[in-house]
MDAnalysis code that builds the backbone (N, CA, C; Angstrom):
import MDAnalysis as mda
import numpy as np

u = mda.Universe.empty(330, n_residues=110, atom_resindex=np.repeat(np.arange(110), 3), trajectory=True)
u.add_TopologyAttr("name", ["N", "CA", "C"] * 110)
u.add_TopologyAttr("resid", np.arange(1, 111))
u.add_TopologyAttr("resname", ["UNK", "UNK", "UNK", "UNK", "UNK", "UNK", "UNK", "UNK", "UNK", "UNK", "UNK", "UNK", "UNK", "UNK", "UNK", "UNK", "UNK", "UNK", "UNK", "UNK", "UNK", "UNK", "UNK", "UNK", "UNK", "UNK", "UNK", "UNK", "UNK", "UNK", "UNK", "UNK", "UNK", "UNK", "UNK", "UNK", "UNK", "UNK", "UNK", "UNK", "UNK", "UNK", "UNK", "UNK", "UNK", "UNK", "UNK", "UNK", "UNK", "UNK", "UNK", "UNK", "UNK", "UNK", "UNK", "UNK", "UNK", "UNK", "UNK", "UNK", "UNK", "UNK", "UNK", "UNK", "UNK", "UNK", "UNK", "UNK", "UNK", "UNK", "UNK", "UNK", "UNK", "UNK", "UNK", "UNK", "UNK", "UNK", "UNK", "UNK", "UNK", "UNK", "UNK", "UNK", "UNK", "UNK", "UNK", "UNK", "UNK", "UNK", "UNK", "UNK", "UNK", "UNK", "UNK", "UNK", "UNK", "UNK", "UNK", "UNK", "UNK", "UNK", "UNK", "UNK", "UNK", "UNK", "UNK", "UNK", "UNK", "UNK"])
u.atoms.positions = np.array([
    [-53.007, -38.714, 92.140],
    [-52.187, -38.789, 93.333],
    [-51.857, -37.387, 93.859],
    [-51.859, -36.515, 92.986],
    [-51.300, -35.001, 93.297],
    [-52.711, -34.822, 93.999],
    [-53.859, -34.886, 93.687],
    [-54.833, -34.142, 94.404],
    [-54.809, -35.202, 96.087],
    [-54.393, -36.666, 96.034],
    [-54.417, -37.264, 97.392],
    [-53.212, -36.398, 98.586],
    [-52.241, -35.718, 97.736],
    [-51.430, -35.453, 98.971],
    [-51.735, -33.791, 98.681],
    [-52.154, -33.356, 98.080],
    [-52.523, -32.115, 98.410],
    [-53.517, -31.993, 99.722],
    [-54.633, -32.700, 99.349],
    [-55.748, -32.807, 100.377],
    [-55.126, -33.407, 102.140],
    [-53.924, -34.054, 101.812],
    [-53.434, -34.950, 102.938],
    [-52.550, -33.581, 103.980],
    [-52.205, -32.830, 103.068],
    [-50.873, -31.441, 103.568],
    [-52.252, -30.557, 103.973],
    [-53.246, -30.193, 103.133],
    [-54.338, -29.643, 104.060],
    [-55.120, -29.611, 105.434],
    [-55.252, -31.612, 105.257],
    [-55.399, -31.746, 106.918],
    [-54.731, -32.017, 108.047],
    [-53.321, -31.987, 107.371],
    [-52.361, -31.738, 108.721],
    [-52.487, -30.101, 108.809],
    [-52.165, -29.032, 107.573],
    [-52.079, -27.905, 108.178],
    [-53.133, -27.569, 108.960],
    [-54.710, -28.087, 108.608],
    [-55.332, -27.695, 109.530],
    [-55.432, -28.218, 111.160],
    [-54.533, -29.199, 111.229],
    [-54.510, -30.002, 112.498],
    [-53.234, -28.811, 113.255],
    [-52.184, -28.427, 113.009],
    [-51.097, -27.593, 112.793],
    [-51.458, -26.868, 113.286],
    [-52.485, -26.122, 112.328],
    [-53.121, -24.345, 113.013],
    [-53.919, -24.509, 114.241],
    [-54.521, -25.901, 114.423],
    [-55.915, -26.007, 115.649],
    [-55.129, -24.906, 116.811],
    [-55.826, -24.637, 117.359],
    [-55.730, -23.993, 118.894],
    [-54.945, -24.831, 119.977],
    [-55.247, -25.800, 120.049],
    [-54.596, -26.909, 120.913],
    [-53.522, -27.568, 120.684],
    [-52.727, -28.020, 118.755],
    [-51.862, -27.830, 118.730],
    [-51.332, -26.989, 118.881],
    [-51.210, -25.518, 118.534],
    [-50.718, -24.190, 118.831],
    [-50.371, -24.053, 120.583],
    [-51.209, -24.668, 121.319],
    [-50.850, -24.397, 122.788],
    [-49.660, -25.259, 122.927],
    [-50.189, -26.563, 122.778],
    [-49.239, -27.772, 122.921],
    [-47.308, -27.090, 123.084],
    [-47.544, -26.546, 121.789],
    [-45.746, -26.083, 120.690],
    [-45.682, -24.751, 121.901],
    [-46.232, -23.988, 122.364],
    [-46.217, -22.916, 123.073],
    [-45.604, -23.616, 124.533],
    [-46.462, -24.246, 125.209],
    [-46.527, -24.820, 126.299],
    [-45.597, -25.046, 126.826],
    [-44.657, -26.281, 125.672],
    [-43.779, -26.903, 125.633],
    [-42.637, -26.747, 125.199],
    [-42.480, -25.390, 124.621],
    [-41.288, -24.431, 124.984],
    [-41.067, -23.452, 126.371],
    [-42.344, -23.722, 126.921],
    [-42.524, -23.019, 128.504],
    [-41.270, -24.034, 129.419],
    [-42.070, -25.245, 129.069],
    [-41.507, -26.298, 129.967],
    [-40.313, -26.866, 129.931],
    [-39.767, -26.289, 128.606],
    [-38.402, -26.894, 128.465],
    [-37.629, -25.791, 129.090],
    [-37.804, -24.793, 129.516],
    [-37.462, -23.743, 129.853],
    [-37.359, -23.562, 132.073],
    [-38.060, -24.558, 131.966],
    [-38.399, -25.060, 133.364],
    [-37.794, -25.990, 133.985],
    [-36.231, -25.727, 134.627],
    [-35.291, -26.902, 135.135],
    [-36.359, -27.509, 136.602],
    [-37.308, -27.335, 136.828],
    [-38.056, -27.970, 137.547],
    [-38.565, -29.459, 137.032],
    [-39.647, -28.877, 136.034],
    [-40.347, -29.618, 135.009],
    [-39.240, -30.459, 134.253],
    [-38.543, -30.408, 133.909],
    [-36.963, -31.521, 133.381],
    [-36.798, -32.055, 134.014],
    [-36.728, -32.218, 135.321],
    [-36.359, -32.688, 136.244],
    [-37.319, -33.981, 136.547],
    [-38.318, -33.570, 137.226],
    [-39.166, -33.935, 137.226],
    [-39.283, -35.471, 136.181],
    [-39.128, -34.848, 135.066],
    [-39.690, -35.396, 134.398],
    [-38.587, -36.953, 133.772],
    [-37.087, -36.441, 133.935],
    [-35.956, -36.750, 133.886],
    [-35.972, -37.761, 135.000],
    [-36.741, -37.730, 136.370],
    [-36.861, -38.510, 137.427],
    [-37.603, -39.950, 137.335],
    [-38.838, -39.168, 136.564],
    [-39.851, -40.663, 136.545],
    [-39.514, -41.447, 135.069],
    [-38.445, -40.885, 134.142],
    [-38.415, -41.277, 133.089],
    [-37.100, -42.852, 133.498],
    [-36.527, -42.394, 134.818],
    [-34.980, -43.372, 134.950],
    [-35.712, -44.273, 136.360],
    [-37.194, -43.500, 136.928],
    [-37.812, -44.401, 138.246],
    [-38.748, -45.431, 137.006],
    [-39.282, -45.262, 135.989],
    [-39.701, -46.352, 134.773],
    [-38.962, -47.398, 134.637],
    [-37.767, -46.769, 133.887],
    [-36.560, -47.946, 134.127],
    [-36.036, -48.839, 135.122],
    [-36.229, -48.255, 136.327],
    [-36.039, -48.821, 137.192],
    [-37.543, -50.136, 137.503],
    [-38.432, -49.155, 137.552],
    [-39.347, -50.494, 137.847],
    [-38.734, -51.762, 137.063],
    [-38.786, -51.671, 135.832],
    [-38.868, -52.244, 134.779],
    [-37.661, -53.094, 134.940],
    [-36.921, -52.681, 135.667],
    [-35.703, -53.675, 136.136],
    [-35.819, -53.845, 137.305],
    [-36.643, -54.204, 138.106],
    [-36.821, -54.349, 139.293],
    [-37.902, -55.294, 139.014],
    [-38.507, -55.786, 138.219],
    [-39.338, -56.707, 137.520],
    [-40.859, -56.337, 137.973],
    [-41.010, -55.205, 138.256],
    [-42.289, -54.777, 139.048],
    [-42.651, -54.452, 140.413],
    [-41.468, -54.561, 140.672],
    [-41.579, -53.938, 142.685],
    [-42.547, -52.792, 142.673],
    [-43.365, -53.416, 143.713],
    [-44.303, -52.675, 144.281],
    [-43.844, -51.158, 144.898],
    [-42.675, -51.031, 145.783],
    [-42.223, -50.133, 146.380],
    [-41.964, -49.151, 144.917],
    [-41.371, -49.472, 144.095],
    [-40.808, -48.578, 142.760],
    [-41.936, -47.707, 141.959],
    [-42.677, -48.822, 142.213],
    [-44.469, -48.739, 141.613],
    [-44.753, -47.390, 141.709],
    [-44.891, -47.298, 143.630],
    [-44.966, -46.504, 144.304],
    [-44.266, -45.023, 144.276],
    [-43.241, -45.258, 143.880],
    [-42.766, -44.299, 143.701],
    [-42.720, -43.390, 142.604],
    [-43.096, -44.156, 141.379],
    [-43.269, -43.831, 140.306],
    [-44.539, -42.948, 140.295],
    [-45.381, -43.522, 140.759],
    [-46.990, -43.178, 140.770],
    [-46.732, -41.535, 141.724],
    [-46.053, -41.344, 142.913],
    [-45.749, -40.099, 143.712],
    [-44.919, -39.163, 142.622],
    [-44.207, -39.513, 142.054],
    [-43.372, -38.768, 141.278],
    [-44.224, -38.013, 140.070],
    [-44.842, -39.020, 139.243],
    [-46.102, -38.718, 138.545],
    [-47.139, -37.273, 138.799],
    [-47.666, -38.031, 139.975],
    [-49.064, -36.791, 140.852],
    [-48.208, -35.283, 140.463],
    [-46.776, -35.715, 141.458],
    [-46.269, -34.295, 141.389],
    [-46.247, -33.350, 140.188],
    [-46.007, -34.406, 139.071],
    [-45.688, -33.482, 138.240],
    [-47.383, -33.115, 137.774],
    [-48.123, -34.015, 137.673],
    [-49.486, -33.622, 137.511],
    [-50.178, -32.688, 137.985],
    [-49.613, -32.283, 139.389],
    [-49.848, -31.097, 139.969],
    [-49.403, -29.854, 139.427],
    [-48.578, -29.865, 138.437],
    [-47.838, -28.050, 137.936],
    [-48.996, -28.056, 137.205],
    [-49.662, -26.838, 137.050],
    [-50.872, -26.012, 136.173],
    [-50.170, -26.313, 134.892],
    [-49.094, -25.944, 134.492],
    [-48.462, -25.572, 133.129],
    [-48.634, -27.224, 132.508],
    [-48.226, -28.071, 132.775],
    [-47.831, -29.678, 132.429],
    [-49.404, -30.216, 132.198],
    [-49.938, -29.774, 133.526],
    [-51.330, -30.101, 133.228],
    [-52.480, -29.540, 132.165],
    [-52.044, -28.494, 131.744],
    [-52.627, -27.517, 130.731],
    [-52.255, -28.271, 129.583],
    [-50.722, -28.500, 129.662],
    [-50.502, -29.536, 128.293],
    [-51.056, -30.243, 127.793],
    [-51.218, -31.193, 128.752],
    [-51.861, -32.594, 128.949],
    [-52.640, -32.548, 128.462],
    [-53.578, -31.581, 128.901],
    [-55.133, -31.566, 128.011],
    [-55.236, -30.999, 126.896],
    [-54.264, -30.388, 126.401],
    [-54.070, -29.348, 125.473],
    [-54.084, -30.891, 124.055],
    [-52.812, -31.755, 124.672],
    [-52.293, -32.890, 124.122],
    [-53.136, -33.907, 123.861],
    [-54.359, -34.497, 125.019],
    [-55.037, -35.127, 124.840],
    [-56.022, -34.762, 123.785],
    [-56.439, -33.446, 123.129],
    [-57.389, -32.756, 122.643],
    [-57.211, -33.486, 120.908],
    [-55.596, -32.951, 120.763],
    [-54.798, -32.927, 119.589],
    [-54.789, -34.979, 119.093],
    [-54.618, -35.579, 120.224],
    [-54.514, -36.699, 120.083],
    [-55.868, -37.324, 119.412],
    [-56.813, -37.008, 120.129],
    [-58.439, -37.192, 120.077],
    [-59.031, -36.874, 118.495],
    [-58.340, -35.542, 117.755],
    [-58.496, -35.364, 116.368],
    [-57.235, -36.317, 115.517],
    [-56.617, -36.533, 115.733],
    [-55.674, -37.279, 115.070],
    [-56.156, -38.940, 114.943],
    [-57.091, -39.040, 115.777],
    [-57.630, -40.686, 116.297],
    [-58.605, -40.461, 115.319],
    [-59.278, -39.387, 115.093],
    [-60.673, -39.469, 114.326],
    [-60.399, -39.050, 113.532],
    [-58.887, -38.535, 112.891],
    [-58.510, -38.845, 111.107],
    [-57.744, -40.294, 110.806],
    [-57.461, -40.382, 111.703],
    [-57.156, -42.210, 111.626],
    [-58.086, -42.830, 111.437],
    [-58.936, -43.371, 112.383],
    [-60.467, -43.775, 112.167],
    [-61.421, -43.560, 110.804],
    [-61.611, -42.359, 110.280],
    [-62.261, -42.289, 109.381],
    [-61.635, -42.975, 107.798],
    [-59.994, -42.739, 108.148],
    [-59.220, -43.116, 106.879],
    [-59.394, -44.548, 106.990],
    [-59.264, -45.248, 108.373],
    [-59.615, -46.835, 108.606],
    [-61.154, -46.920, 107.885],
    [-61.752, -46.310, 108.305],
    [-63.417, -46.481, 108.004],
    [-63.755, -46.716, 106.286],
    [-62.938, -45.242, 105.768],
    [-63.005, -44.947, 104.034],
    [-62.586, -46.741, 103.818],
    [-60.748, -46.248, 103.751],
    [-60.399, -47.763, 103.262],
    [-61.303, -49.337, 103.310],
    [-61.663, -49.887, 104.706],
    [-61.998, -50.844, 104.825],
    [-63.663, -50.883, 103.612],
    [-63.996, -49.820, 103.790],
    [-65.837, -49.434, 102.836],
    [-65.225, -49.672, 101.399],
    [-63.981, -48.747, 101.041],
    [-63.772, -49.377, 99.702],
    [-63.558, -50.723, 99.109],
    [-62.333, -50.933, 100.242],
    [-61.900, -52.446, 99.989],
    [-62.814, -53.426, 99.994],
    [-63.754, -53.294, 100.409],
    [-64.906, -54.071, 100.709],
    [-65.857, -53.856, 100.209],
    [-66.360, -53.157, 99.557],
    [-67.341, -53.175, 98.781],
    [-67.508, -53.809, 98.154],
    [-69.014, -54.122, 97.822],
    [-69.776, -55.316, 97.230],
    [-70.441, -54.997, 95.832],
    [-69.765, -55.230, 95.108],
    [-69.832, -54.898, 93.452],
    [-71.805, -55.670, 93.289],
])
């Protein structure tokens, strides 16, 4: 068991050190730093809620989706994004493979 979580603290640190997490933690001390970007973001987080109590109004929809673009438009948020999607994408394919190992063991045919 000592060698399973040794190996397990390895591939997070190496997920940790990647480049793209490293931007991500950078980024996103940029942005917290950005009463724009809070804002922003503070806006579509209470226009969500609102749809969501509005049972799906189209008009809210709408607004949600404008509020969105905008923020999609700052370089910095958008740099994230991809920075984030990158990090997500390796985390899916250490999930996946651990799904893959497990199910091959469990299943194996003596």
């Amino acid at each position: 068991m000592e060698k399973l979580n040794k190996a397990l603290e390895e591939l997070i640190a190496v997920l940790k050190n990647s480049v793209e997490y490293q931007n991500c933690i950078k980024i996103r001390e940029q942005m917290n730093q950005s009463s724009d970007i809070k804002n922003k973001i503070q806006k579509i987080k209470d226009c969500q809620k609102k749809y969501i109590r509005s049972q799906y109004d189209e008009s809210v929809y709408e607004e949600l989706c404008f509020l969105e673009r905008e923020l999609n438009e700052i370089p910095i948020y958008h740099v994230y994004l991809e920075n984030l999607e990158k990090v997500n994408e390796k985390i899916d394919y250490i999930r996946d493979s651990f799904n893959q190992y497990f199910y091959d063991l469990l299943n194996k045919k003596n």
